[in-house]
mmCIF file as gemmi writes it, N, C-alpha and C atoms, coordinates in Angstrom:
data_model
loop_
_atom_site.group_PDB
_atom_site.id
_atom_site.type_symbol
_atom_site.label_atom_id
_atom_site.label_alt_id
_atom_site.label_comp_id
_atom_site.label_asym_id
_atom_site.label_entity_id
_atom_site.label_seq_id
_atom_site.pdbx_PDB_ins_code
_atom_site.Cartn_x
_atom_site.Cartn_y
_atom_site.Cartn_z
_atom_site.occupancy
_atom_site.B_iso_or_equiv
_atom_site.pdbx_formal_charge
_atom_site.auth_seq_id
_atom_site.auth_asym_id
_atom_site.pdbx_PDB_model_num
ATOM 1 N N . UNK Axp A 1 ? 5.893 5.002 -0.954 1 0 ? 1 A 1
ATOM 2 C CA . UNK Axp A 1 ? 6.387 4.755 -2.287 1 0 ? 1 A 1
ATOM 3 C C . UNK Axp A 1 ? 6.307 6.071 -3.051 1 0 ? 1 A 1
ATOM 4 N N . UNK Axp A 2 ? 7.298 6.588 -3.888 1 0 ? 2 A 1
ATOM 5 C CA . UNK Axp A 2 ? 7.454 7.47 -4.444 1 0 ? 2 A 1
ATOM 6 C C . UNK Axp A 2 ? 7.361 7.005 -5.73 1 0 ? 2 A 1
ATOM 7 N N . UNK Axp A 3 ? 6.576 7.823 -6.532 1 0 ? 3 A 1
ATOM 8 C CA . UNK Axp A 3 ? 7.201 8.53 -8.496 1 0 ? 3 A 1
ATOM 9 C C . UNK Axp A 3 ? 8.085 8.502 -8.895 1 0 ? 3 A 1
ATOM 10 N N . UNK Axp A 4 ? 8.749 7.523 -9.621 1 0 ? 4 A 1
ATOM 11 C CA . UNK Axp A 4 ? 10.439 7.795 -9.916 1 0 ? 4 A 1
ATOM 12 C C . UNK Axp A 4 ? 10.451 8.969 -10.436 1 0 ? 4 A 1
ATOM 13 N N . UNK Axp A 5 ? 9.733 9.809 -11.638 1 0 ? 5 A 1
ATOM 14 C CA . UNK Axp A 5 ? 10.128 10.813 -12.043 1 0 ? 5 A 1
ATOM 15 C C . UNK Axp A 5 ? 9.584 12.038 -11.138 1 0 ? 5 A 1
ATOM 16 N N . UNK Axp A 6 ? 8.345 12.131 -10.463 1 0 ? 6 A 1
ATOM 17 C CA . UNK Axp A 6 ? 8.038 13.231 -9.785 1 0 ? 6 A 1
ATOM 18 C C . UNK Axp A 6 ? 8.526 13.547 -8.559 1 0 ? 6 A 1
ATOM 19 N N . UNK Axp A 7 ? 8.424 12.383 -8.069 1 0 ? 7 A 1
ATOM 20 C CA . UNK Axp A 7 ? 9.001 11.946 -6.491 1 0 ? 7 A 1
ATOM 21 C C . UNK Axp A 7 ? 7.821 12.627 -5.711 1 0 ? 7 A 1
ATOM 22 N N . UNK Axp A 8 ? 6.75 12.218 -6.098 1 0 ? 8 A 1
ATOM 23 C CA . UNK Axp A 8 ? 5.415 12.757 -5.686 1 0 ? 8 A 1
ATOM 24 C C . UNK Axp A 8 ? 4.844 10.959 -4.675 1 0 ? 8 A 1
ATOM 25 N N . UNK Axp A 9 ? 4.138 11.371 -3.341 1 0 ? 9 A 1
ATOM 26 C CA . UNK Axp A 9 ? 3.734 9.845 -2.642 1 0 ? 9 A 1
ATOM 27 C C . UNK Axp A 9 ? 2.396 8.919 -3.913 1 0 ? 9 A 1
ATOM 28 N N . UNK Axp A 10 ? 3.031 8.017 -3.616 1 0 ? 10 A 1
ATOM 29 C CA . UNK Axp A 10 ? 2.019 7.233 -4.205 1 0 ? 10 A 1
ATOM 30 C C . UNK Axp A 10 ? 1.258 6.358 -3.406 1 0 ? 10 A 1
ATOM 31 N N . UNK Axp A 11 ? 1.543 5.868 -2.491 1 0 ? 11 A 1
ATOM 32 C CA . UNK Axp A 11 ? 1.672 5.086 -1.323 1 0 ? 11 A 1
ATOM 33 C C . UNK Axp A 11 ? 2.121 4.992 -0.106 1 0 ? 11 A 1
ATOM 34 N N . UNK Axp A 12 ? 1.572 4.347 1.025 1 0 ? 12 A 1
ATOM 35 C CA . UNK Axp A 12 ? 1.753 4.614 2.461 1 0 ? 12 A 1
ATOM 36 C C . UNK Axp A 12 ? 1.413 3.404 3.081 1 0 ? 12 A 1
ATOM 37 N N . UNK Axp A 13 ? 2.503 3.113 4.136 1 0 ? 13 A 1
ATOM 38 C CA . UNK Axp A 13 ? 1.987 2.169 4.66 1 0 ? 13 A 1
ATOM 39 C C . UNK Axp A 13 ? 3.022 2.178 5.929 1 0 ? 13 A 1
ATOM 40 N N . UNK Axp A 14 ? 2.057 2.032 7.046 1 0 ? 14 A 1
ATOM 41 C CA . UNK Axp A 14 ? 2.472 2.319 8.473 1 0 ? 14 A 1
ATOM 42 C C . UNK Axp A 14 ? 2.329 0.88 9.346 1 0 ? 14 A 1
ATOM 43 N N . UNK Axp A 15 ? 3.354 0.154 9.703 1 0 ? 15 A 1
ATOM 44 C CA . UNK Axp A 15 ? 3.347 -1.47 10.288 1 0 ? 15 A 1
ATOM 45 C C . UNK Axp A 15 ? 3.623 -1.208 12.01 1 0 ? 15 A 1
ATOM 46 N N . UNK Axp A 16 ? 2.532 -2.096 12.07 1 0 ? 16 A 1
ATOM 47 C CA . UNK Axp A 16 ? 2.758 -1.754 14.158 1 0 ? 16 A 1
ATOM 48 C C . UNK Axp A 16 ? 2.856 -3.242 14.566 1 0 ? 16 A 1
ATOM 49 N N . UNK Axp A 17 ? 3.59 -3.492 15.287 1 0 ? 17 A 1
ATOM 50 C CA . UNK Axp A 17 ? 3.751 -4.897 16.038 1 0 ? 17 A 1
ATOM 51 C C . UNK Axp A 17 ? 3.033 -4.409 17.076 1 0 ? 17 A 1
ATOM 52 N N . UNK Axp A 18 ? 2.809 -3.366 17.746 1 0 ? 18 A 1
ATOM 53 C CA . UNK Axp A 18 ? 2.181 -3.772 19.312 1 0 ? 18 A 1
ATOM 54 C C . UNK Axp A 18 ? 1.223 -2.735 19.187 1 0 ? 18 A 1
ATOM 55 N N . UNK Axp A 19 ? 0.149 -3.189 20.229 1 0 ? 19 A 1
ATOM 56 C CA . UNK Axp A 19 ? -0.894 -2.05 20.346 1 0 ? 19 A 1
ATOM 57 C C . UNK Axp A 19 ? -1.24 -1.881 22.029 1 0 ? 19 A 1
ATOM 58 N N . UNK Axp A 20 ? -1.687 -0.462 21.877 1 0 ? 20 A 1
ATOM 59 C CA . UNK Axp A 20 ? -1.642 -0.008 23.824 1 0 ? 20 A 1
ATOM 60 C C . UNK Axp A 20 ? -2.507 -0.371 24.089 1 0 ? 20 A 1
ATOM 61 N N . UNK Axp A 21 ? -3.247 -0.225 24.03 1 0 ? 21 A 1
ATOM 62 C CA . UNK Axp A 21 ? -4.559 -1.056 23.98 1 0 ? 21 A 1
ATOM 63 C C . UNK Axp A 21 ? -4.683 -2.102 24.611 1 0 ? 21 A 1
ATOM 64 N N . UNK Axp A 22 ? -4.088 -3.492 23.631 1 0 ? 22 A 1
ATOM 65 C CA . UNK Axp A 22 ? -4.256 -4.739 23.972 1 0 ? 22 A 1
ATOM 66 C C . UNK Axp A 22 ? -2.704 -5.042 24.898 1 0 ? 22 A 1
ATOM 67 N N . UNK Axp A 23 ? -2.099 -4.178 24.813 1 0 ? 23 A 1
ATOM 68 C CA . UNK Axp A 23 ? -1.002 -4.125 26.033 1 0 ? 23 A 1
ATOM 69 C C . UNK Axp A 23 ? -1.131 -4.365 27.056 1 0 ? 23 A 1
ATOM 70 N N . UNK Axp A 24 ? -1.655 -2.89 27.352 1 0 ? 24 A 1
ATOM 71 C CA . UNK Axp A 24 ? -2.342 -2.286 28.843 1 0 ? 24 A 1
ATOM 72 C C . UNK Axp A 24 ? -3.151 -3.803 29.493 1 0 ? 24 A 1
ATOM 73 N N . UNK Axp A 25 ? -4.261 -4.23 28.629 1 0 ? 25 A 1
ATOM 74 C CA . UNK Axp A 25 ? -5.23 -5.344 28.644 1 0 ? 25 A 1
ATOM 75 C C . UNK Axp A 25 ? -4.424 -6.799 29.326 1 0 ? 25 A 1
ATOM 76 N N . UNK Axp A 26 ? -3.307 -6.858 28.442 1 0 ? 26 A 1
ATOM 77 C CA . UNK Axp A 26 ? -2.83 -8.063 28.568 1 0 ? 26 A 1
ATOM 78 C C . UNK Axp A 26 ? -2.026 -8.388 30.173 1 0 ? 26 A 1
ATOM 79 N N . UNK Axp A 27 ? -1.425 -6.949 30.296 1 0 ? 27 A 1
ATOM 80 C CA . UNK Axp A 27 ? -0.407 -6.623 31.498 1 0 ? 27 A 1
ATOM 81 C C . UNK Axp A 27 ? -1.81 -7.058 32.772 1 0 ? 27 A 1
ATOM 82 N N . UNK Axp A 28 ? -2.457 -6.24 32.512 1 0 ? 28 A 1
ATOM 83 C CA . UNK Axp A 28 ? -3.77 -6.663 33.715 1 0 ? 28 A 1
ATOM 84 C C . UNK Axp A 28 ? -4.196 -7.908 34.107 1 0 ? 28 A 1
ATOM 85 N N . UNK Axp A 29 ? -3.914 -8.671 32.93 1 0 ? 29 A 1
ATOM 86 C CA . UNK Axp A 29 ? -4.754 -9.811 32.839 1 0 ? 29 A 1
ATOM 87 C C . UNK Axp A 29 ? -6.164 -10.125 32.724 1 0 ? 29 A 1
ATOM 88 N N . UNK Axp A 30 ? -6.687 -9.071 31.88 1 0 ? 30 A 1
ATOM 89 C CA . UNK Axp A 30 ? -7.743 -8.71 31.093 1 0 ? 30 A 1
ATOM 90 C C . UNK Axp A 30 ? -7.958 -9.073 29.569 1 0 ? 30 A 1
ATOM 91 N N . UNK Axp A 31 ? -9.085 -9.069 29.398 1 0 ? 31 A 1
ATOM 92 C CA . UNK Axp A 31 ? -9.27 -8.736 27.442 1 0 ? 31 A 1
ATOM 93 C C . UNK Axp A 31 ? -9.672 -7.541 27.264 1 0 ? 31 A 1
ATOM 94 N N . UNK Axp A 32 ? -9.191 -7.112 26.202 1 0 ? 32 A 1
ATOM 95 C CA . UNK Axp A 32 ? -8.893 -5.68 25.779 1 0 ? 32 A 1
ATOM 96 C C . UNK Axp A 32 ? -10.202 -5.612 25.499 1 0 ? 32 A 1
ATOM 97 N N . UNK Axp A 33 ? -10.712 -3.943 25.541 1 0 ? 33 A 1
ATOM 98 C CA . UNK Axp A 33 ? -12.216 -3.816 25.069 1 0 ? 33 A 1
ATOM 99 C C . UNK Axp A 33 ? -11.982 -3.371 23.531 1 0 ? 33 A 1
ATOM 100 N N . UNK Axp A 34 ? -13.404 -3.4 23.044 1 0 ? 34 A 1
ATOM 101 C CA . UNK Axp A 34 ? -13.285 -3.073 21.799 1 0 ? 34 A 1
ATOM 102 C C . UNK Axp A 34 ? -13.172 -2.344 21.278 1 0 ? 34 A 1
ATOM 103 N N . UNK Axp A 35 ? -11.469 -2.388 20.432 1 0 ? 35 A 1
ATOM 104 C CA . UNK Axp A 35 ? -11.169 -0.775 19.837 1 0 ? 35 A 1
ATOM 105 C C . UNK Axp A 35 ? -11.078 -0.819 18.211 1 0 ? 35 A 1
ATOM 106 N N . UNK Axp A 36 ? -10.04 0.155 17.733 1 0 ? 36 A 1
ATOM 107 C CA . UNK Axp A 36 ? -9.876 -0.262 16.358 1 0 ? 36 A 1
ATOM 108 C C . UNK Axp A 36 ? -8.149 -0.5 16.81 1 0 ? 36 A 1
ATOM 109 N N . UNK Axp A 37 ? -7.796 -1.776 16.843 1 0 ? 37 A 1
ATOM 110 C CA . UNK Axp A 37 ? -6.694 -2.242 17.268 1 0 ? 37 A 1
ATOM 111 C C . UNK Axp A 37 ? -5.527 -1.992 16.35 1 0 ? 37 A 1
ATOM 112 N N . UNK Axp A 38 ? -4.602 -1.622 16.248 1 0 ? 38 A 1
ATOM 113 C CA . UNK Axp A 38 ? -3.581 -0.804 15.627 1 0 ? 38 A 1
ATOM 114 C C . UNK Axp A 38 ? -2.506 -2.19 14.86 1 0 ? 38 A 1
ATOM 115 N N . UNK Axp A 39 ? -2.38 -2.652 15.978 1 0 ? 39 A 1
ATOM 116 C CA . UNK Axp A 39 ? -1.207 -3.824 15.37 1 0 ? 39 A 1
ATOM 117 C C . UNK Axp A 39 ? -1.9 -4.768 13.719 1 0 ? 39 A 1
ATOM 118 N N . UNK Axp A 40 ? -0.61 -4.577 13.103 1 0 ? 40 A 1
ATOM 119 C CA . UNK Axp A 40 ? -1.281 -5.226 11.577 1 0 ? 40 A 1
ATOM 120 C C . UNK Axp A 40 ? 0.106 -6.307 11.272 1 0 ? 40 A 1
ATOM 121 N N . UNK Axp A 41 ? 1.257 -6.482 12.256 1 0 ? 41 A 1
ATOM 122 C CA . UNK Axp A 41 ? 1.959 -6.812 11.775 1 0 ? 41 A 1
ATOM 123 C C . UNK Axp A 41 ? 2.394 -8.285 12.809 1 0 ? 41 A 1
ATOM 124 N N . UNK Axp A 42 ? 2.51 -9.285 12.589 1 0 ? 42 A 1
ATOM 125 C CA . UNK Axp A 42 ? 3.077 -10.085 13.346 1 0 ? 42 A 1
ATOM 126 C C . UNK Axp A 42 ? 4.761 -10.588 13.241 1 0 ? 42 A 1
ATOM 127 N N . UNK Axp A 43 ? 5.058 -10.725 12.509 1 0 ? 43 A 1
ATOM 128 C CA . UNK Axp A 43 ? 6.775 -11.219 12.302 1 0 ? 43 A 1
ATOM 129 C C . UNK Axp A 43 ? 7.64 -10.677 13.042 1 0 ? 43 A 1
ATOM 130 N N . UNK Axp A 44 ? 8.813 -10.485 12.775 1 0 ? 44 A 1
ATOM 131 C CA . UNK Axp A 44 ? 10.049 -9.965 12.943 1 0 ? 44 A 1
ATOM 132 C C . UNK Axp A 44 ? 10.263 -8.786 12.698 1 0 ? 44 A 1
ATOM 133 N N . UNK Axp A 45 ? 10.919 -7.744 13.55 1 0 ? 45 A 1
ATOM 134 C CA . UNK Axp A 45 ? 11.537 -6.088 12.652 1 0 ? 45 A 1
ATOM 135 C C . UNK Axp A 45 ? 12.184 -6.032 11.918 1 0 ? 45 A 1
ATOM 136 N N . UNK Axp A 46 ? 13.141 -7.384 11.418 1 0 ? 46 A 1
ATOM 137 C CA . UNK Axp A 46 ? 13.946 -7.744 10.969 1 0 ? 46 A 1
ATOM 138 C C . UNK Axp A 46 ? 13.008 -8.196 8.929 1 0 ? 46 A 1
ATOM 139 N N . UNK Axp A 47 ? 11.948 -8.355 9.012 1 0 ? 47 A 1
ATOM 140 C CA . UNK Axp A 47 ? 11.346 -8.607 8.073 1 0 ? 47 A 1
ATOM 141 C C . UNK Axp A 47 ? 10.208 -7.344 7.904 1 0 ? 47 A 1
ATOM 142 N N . UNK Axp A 48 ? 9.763 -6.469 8.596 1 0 ? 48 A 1
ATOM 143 C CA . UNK Axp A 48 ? 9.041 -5.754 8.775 1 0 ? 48 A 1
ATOM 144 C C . UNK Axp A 48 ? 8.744 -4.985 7.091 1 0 ? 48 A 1
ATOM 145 N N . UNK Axp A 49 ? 10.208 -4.276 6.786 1 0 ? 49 A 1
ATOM 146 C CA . UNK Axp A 49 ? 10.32 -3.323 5.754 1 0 ? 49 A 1
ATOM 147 C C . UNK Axp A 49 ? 10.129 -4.176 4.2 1 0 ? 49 A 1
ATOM 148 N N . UNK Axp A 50 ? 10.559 -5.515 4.408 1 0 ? 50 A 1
ATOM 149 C CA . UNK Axp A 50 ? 10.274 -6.442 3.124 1 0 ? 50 A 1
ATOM 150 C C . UNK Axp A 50 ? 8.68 -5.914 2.877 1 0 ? 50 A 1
ATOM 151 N N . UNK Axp A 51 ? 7.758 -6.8 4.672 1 0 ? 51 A 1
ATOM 152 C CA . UNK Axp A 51 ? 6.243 -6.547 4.562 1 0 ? 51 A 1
ATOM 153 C C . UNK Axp A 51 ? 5.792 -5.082 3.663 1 0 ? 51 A 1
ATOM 154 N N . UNK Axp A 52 ? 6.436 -4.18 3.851 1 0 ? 52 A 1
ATOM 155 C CA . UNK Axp A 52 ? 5.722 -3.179 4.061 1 0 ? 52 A 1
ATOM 156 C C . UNK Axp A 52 ? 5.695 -2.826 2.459 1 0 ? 52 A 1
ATOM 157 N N . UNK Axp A 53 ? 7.291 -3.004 1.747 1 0 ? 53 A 1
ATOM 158 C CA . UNK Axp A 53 ? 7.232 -2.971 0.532 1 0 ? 53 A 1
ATOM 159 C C . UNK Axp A 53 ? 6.341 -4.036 -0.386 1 0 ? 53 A 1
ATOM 160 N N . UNK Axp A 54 ? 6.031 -5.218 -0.038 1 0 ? 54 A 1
ATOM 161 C CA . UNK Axp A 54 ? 4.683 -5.486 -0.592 1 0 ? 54 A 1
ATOM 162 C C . UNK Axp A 54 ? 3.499 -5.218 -0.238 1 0 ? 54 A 1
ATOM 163 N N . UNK Axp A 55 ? 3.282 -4.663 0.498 1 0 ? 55 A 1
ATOM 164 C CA . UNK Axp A 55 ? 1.893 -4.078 0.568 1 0 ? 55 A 1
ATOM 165 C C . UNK Axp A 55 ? 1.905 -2.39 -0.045 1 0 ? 55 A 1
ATOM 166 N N . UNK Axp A 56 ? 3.18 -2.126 0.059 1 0 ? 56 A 1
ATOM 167 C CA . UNK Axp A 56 ? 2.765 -0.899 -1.058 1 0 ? 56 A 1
ATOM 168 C C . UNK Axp A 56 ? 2.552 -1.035 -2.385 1 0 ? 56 A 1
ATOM 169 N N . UNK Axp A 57 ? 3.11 -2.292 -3.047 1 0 ? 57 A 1
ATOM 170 C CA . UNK Axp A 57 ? 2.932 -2.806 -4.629 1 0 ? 57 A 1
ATOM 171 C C . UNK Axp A 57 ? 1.416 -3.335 -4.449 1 0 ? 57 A 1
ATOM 172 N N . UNK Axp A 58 ? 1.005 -3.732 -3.66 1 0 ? 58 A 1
ATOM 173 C CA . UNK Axp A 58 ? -0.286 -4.314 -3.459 1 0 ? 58 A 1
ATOM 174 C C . UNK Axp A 58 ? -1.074 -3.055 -3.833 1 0 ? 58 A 1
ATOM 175 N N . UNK Axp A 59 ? -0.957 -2.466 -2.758 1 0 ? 59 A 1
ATOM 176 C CA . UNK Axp A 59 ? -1.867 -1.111 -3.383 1 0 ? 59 A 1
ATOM 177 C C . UNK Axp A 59 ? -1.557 -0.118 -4.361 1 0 ? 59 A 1
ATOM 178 N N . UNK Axp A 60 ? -0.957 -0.349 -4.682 1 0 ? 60 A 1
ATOM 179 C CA . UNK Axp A 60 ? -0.25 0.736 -6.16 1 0 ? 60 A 1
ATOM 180 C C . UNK Axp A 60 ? -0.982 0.066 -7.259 1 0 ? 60 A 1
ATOM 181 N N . UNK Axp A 61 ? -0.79 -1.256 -7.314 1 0 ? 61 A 1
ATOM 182 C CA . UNK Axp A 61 ? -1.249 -1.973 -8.515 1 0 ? 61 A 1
ATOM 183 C C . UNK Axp A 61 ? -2.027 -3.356 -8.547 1 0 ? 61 A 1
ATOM 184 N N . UNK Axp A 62 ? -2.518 -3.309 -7.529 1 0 ? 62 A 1
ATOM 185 C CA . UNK Axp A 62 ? -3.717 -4.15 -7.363 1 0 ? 62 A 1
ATOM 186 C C . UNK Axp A 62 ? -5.225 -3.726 -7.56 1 0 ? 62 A 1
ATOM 187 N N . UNK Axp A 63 ? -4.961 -2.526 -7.222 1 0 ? 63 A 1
ATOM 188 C CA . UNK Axp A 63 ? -6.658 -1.529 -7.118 1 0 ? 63 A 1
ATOM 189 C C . UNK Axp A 63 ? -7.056 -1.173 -8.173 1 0 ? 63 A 1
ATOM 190 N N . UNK Axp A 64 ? -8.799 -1.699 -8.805 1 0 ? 64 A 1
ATOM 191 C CA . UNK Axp A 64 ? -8.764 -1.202 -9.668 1 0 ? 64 A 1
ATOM 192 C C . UNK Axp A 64 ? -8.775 0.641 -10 1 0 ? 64 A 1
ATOM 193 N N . UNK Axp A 65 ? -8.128 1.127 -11.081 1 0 ? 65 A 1
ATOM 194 C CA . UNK Axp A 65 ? -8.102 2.289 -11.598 1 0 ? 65 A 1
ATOM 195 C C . UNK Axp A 65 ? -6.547 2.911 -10.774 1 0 ? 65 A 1
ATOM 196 N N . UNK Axp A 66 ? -6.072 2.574 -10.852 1 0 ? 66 A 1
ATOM 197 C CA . UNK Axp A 66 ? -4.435 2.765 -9.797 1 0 ? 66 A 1
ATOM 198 C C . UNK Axp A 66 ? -3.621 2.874 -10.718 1 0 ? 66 A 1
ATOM 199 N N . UNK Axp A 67 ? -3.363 1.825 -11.612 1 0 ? 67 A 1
ATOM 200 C CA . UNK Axp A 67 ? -2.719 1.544 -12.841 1 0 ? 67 A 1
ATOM 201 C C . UNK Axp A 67 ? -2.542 2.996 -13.495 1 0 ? 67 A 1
ATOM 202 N N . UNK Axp A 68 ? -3.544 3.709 -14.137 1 0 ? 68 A 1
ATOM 203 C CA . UNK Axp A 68 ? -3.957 4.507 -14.689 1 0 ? 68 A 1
ATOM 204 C C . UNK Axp A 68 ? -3.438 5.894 -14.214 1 0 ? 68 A 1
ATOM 205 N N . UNK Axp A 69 ? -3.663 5.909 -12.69 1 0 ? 69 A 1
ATOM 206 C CA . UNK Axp A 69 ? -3.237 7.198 -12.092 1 0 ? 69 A 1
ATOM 207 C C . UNK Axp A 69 ? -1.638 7.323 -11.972 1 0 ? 69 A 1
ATOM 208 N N . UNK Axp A 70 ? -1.382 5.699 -11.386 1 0 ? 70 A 1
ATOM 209 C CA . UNK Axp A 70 ? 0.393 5.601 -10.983 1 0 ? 70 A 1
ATOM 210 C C . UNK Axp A 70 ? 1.059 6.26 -12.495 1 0 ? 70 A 1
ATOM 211 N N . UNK Axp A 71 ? 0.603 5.267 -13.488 1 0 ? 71 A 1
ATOM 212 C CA . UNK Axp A 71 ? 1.721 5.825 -14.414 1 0 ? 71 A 1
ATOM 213 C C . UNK Axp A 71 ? 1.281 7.344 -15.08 1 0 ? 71 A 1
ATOM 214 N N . UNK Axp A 72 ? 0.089 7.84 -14.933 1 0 ? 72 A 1
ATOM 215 C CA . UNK Axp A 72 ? 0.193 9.134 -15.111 1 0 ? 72 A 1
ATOM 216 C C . UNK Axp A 72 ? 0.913 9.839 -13.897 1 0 ? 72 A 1
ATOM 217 N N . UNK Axp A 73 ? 1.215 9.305 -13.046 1 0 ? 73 A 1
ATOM 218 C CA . UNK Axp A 73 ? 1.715 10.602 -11.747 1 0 ? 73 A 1
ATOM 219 C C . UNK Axp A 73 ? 3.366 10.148 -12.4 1 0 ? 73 A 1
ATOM 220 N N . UNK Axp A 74 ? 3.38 9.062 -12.871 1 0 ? 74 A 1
ATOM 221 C CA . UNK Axp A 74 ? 5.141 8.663 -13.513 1 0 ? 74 A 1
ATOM 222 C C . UNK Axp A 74 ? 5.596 9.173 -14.522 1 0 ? 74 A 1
ATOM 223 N N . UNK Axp A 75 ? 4.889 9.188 -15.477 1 0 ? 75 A 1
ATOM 224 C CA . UNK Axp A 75 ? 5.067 9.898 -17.204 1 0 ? 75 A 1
ATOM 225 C C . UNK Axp A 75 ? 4.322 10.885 -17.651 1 0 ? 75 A 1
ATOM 226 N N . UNK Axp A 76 ? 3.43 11.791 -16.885 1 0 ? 76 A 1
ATOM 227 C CA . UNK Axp A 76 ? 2.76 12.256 -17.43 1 0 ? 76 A 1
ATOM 228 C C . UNK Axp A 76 ? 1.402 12.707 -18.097 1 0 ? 76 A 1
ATOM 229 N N . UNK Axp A 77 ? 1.231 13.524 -19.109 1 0 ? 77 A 1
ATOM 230 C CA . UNK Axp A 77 ? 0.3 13.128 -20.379 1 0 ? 77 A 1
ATOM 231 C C . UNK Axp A 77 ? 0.488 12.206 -20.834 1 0 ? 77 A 1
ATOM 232 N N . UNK Axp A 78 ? 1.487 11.822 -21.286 1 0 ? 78 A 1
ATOM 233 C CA . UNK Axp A 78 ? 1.922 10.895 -22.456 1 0 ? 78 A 1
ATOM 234 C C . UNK Axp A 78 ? 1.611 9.412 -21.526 1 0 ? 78 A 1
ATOM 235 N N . UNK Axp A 79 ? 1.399 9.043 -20.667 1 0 ? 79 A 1
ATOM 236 C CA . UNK Axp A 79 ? 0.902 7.614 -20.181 1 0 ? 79 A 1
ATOM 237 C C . UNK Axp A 79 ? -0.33 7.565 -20.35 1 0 ? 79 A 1
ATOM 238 N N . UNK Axp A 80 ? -1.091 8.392 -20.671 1 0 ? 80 A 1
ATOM 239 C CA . UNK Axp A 80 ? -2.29 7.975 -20.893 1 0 ? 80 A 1
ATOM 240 C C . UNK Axp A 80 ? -2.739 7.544 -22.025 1 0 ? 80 A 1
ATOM 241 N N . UNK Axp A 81 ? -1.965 8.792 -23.307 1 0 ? 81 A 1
ATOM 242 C CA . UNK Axp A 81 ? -1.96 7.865 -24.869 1 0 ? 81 A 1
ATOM 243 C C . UNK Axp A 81 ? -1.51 6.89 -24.956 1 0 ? 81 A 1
ATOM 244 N N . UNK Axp A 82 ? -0.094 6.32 -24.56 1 0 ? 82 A 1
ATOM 245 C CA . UNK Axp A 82 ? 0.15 4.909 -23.947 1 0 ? 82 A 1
ATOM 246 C C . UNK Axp A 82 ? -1.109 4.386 -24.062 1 0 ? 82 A 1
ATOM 247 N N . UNK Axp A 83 ? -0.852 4.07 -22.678 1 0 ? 83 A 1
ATOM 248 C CA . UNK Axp A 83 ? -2.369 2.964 -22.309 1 0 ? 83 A 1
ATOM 249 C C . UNK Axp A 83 ? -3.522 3.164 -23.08 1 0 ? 83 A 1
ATOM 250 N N . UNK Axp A 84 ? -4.205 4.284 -23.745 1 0 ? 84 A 1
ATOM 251 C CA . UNK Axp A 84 ? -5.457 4.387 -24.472 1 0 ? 84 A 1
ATOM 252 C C . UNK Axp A 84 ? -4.725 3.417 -25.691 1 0 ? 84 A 1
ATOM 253 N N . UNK Axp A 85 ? -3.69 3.661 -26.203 1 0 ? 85 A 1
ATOM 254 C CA . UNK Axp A 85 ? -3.409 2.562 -27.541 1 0 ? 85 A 1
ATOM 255 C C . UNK Axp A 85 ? -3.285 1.582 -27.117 1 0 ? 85 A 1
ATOM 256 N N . UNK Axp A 86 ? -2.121 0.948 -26.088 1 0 ? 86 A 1
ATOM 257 C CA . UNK Axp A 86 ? -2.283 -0.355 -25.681 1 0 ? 86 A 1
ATOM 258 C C . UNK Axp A 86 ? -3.896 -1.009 -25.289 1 0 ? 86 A 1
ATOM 259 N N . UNK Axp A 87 ? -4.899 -0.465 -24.723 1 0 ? 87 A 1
ATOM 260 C CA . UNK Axp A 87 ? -6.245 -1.002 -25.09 1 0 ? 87 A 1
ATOM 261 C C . UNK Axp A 87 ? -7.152 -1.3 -26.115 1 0 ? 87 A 1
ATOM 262 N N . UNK Axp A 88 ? -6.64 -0.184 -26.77 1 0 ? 88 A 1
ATOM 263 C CA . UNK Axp A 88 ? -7.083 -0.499 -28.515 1 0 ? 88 A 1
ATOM 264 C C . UNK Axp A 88 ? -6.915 -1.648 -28.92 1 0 ? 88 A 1
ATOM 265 N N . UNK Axp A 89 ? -5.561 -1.578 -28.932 1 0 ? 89 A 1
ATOM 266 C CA . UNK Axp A 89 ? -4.695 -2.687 -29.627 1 0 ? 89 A 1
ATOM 267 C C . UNK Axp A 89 ? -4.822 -4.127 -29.161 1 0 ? 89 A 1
ATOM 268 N N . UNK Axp A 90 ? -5.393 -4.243 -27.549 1 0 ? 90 A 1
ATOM 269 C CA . UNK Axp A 90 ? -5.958 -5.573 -26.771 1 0 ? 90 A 1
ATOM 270 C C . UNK Axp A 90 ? -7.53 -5.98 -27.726 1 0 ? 90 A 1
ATOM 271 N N . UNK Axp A 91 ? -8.187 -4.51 -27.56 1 0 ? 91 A 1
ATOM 272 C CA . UNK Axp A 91 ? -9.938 -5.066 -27.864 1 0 ? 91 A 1
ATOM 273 C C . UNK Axp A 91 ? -9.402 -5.126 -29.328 1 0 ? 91 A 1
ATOM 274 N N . UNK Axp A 92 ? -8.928 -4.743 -30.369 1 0 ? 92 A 1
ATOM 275 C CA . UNK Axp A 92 ? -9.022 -5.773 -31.725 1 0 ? 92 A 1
ATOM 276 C C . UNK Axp A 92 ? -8.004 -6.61 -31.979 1 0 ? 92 A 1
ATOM 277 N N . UNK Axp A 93 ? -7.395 -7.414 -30.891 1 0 ? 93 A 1
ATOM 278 C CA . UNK Axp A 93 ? -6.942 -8.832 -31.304 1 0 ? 93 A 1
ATOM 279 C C . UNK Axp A 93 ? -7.691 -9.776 -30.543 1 0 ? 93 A 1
């Protein structure tokens, strides 16, 4: 995911349907030993890139303190006076 205005990364996210690992394992007719197993994705390739674009909104703006950085890497200085007034303006109503 990119910065609309900087075009700086904001986000990353890499989807694997298969892992060598539990491949290799399966072809044998074995259970795979214990790795850090790669595959995160089960569906379709055909749905893959939908997945992937919500899990980059997931982490862009789910985490706390993300908010804060995204739209400063988007607008600037000026997103931060933003948001410092929009909090103001929350804690006295």
């Amino acid at each position: 995911m990119l910065g609309a205005r900087i075009q700086s990364i904001l986000a990353c996210v890499i989807c694997y349907k298969l892992c060598g690992t539990c491949n290799s394992a399966k072809k044998e007719g074995r259970e795979p030993e214990i790795h850090s197993c790669l595959k995160n994705y089960d569906g379709s390739s055909k749905g893959m890139e939908a997945h992937a674009a919500l899990e980059l909104v997931k982490q862009v703006y789910c985490k706390e303190g993300v908010i804060k950085q995204t739209m400063q890497a988007l607008f600037g200085h000026r997103s931060l006076l933003l948001l410092e007034s929009l909090e103001h303006i929350s804690a006295t109503q």
